[in-house]
LOKOL-215584 format. One line per 10 residues: number of its first residue (from 1); their letters; for each residue x, y, z of C-alpha. Coordinates in steps of 0.1 Angstrom, whole numbers, plus 2048, in hexadecimal, padded with zeros to 3 digits. Example, Ala and Ser with C-alpha at 12.3 -4.5 7.8 and 13.67 -1.06 7.14 Angstrom:
! LOKOL-215584
1) AS) 87B,7D3,84E ~ 889,7F5,847
END
This chain:
! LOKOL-215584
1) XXXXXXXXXX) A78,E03,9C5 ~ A8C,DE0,9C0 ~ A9C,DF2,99F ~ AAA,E10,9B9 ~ AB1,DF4,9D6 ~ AC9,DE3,9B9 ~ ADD,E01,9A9 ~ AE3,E0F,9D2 ~ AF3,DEE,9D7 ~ B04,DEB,9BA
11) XXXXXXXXXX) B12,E0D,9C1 ~ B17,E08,9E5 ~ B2D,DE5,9DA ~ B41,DF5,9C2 ~ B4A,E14,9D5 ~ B50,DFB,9F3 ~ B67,DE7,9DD ~ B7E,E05,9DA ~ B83,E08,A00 ~ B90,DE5,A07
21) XXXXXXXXXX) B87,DE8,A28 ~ B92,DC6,A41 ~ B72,DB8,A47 ~ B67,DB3,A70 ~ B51,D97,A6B ~ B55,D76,A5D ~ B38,D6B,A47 ~ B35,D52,A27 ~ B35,D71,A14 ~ B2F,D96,A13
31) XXXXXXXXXX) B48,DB3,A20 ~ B4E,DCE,A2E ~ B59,DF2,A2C ~ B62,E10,A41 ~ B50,E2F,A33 ~ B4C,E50,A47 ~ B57,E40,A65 ~ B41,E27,A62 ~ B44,E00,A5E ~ B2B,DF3,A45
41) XXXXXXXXXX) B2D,DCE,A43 ~ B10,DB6,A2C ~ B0C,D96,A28 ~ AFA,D7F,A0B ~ AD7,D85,A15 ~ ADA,DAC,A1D ~ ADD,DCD,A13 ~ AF3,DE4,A2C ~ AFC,DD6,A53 ~ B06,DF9,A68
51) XXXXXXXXXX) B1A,DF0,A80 ~ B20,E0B,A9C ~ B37,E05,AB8 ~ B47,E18,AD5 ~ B62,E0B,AED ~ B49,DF6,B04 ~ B30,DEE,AED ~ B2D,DE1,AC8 ~ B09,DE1,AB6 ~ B04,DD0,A95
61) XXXXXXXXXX) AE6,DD1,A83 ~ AD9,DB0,A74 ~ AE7,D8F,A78 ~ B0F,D96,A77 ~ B25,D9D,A93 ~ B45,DA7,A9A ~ B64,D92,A99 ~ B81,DA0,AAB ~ B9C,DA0,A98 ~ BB9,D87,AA2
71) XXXXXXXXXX) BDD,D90,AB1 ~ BFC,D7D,AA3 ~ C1F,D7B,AA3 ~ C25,D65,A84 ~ C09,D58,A6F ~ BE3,D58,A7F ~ BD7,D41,A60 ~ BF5,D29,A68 ~ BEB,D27,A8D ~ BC6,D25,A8A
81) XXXXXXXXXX) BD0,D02,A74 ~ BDF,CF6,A97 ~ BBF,CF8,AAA ~ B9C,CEC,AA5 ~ B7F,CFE,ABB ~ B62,CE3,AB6 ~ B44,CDA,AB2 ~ B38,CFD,AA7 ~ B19,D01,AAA ~ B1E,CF3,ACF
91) XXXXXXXXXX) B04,CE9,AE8 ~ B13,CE0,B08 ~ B39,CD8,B03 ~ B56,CE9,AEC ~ B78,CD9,AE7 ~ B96,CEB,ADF ~ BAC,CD0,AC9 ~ BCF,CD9,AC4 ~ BE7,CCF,AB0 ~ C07,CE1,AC1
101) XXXXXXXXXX) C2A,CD9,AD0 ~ C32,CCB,AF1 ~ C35,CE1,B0C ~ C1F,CFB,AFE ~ C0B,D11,B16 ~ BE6,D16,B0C ~ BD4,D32,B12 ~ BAD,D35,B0A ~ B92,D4D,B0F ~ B6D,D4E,B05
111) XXXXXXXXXX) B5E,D6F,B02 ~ B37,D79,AF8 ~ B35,D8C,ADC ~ B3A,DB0,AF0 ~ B5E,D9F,AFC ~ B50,D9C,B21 ~ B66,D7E,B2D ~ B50,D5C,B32 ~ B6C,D41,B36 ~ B94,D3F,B37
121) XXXXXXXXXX) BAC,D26,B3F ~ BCE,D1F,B39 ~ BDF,CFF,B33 ~ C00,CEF,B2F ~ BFF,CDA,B13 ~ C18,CB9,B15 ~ C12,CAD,AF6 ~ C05,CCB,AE6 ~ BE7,CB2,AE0 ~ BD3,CB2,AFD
131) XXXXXXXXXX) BAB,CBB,AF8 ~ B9E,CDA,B0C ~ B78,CD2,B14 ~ B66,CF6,B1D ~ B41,CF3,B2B ~ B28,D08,B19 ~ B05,CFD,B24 ~ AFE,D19,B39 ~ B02,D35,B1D ~ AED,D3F,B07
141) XXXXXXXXXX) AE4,D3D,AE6 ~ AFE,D55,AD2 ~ B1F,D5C,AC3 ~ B3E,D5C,AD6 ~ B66,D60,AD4 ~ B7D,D43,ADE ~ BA1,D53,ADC ~ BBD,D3F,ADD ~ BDD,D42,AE9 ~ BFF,D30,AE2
151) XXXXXXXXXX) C1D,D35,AF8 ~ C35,D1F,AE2 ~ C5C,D1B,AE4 ~ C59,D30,AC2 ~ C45,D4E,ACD ~ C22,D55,AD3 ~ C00,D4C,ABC ~ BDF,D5A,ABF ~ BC0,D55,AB0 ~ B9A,D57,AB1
161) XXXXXXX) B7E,D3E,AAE ~ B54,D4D,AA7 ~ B40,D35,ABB ~ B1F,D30,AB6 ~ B0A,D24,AD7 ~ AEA,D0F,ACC ~ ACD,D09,AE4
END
């Protein structure tokens, strides 16, 4: 049974390899694929991951979830470098550290993992330096999405954060 386990694998990566598929979830490693109409996403550790979603609700089998994807105009990677979501794992605080120009305008938003809004603020940034403290005692244990928003003099930066809420 292992012997059959290992060539369906095998034959499941290589065929997945061919469909290049932009993977939803951001692991150490694994991938994923869309086949059928279906997502199938793994991960170091498992086989398969089925992930079945509609517009109001997204179920994942296993331990991934889904990342939504991030909106830019101009480089995501570039802009995530400008901002540091920490510590993660959090307990009790997050801070949102960035690195931006003066007179930037902030926006933030925390989300749990089925994108039900928790927590948004804006903030006009003087130095592009200032700390954004966000409380998150009172959720529980999970992943969630910090996006972030830059309203800069040269256009508009987004990007997204997975937190992970410890006990």
């Amino acid at each position: 049974m292992k012997h059959f386990i290992t060539i369906i694998t095998a034959a499941l990566a290589i065929c997945v390899q061919a469909v290049h598929a932009q993977p939803a979830v951001h692991n150490s490693t694994g991938g994923s694929a869309a086949v059928g109409g279906n997502t199938y996403e793994w991960s170091v550790g498992e086989l398969v991951v089925h992930t079945v979603s509609t517009p109001s609700v997204v179920v994942t089998q296993g331990l991934l979830q889904p990342m939504p994807p991030g909106v830019s105009v101009g480089s995501v990677n570039a802009f995530a470098a400008d901002v540091q979501v920490y510590p993660n794992p959090a307990k009790d605080v997050l801070i949102l550290q960035p690195a931006l120009a003066a007179g930037t305008t902030l926006l933030y938003t925390l989300s749990d993992i089925t994108g039900r809004t928790i927590y948004t603020a804006e903030a006009q940034l003087q130095t592009g330096q200032e700390k954004q403290s966000i409380s998150i005692s009172e959720l529980s244990p999970g992943n969630y999405i910090m996006q972030v928003q830059a309203q800069q003099q040269g256009g508009n930066a987004h990007a997204s954060f997975k937190i992970c809420k410890q006990n």
